[in-house]
N, C-alpha and C positions, 0 to 999 in steps of 0.2 A: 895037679896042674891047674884043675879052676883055679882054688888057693892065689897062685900067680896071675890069673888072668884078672882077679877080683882087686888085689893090690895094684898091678900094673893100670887101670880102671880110676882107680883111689888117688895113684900119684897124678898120673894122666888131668883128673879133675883141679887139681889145683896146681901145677907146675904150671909156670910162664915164661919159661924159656920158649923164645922165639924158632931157637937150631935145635931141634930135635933131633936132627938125624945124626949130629953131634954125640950123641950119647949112646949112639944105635936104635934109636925108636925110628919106627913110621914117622915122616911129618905127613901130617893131615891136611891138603887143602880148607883154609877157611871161609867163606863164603863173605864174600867183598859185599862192605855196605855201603849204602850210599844213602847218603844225608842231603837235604834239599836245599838248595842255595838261599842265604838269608835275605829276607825282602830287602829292598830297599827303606832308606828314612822317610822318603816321601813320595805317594804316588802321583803320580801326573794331577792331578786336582788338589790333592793337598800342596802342591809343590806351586800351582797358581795361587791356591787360596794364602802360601805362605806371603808371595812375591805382591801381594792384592794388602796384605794387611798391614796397617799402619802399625801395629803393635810391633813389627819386623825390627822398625828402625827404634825404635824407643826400645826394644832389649838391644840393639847393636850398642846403643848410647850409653843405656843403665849398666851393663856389662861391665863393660871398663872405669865406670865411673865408680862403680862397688869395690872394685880391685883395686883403686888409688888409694879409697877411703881405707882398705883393708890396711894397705901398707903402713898406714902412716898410724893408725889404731895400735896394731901390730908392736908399731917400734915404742908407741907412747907406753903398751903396758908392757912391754918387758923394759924399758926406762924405768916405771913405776918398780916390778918386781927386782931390777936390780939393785937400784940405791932407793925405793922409800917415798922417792920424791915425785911430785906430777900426778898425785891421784887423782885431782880434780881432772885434769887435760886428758889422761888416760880412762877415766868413767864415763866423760863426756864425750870420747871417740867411740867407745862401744855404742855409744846410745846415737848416735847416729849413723853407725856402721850399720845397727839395727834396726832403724829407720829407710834407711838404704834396701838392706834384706828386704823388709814387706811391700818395697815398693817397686821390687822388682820381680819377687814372689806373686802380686797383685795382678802386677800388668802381664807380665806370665802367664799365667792360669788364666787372662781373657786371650792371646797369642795363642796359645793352645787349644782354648777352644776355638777360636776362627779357623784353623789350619784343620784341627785334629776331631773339633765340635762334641768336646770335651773340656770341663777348665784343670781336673789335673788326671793323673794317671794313663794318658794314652797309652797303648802300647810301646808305642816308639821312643817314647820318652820315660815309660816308668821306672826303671831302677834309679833315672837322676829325681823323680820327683821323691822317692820315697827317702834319698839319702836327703832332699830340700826338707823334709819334714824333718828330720831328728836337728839340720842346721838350725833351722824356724823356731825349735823346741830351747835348744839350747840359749841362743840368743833371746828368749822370749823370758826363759827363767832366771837368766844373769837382768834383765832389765828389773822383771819382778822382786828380785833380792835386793836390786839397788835402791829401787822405789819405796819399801817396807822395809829396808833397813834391819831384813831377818837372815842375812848371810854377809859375815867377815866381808871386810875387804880387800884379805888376802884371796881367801877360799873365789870372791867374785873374779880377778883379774885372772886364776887358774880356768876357770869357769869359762871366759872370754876366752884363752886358749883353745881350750876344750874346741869353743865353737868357731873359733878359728884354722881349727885342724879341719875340723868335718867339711866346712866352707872350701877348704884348697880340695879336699876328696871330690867333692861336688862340683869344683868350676873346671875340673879335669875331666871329670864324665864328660862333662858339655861340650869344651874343647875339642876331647876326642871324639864324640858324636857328630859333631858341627864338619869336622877339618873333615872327615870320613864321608861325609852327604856333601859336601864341595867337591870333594875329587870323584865322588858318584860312583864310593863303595857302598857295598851294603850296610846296614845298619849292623851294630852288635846285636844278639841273637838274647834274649830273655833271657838264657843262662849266665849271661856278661856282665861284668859292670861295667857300663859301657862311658849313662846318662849322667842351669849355673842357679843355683838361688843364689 
């Protein structure tokens, strides 16, 4: 009879059926948890200090102004990788798309620190600043391969992709972070990806 009570013990620890009583077992009340409501994106002083800082409206501006430059980049290098043609126009979009990144990456990290007194990783913001770093990385190593002329020009317009994808991951965070502190939900929780280089 132990025999049984040691298996029944055994199954018991790893089954996850919800209906237990389904099968004829006991269901066992489980003890209800309760997880703490996520802060908000900004507290009442960060939320002046945001509305106070001039850096506000220059990311409102730089924003959308990276997202044109994206597009038209975008369509120049796959123009390039489809027919051959337009490397010049296409090399020369990334290099200013990438010029765009640091300069809205720049005034960023002073934005942040006014609001957050911080220039990157607040909390509120870090999972977007950490994915701004690998964008930052990528674009920085497509500009250096162009410069030194030590990476294909195939492999560089792939590359420009590359940091073109991570860029759409990243201005989605923001979006979704931003649209979420407007309508005065809580922030995503650390474990989220919530967090525009």
């Amino acid at each position: 009879m132990s025999n049984l009570n040691v298996i029944d013990r055994l199954i018991g620890s790893v089954e996850f059926c919800p209906w237990g009583s389904s099968s004829g077992r006991m269901v066992r009340s489980q003890p209800v948890v309760r997880h703490a409501a996520p802060k908000p994106l900004y507290n009442p002083e960060q939320r002046r200090r945001r509305d106070a800082s001039r850096w506000t409206l220059v990311q409102g501006v730089l924003a959308p102004l990276q997202f044109v430059i994206f597009l038209v980049s975008l369509a120049l290098v796959l123009r390039f990788l489809a027919t051959g043609s337009g490397e010049s126009a296409a090399s020369a979009s990334v290099v200013v798309k990438t010029i765009a990144l640091y300069t809205i990456m720049i005034t960023g990290a002073i934005w942040e620190h006014d609001v957050f007194g911080r220039y990157l990783f607040a909390p509120a913001f870090y999972w977007e600043d950490m994915v701004s770093m690998l964008v930052l990385a990528l674009h920085t190593v497509y500009v250096f391969g162009l410069a030194t002329h030590t990476i294909d020009v195939h492999v560089l317009m792939w590359l420009a992709l590359a940091a073109y994808a991570s860029y759409v991951v990243n201005a989605t965070q923001f979006v979704l972070k931003l649209r979420a502190a407007r309508k005065g939900q809580p922030a995503w929780s650390a474990g989220h990806m919530g967090g525009v280089a």
